[in-house]
SEBATOR-630768 format. One record per residue (C-alpha): x, y, z. Coordinates in steps of 0.001 Angstrom, whole numbers, always signed. Example, Ala and Ser with C-alpha at 12.3 -4.5 7.8 and 13.67 -1.06 7.14 Angstrom:
2
         X         Y         Z
    +12300     -4500     +7800
    +13670     -1060     +7140
This chain:
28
         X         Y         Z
        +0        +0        +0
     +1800     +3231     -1028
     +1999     +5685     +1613
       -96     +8051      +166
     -3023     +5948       +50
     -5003     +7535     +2808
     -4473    +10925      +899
     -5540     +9340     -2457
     -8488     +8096      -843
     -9277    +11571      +971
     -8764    +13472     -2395
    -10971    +11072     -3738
    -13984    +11269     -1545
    -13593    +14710     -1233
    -13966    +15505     -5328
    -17047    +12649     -5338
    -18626    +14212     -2669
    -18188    +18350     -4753
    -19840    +16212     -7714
    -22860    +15187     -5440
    -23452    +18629     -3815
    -22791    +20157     -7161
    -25089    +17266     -9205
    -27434    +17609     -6447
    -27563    +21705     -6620
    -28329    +21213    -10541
    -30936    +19182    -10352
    -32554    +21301     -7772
């Protein structure tokens, strides 16, 4: 497991979570 990992999965969660909130806010 690279050492970055947690980051990478942080990063990740954080920019699928902005498209959510920013799907959601389109929609609505």
């Amino acid at each position: 497991v690279p050492t970055d990992q947690a980051e990478r999965d942080r990063i990740a969660g954080d920019l699928a979570t902005t498209l959510f909130v920013e799907a959601g806010a389109g929609t609505g």
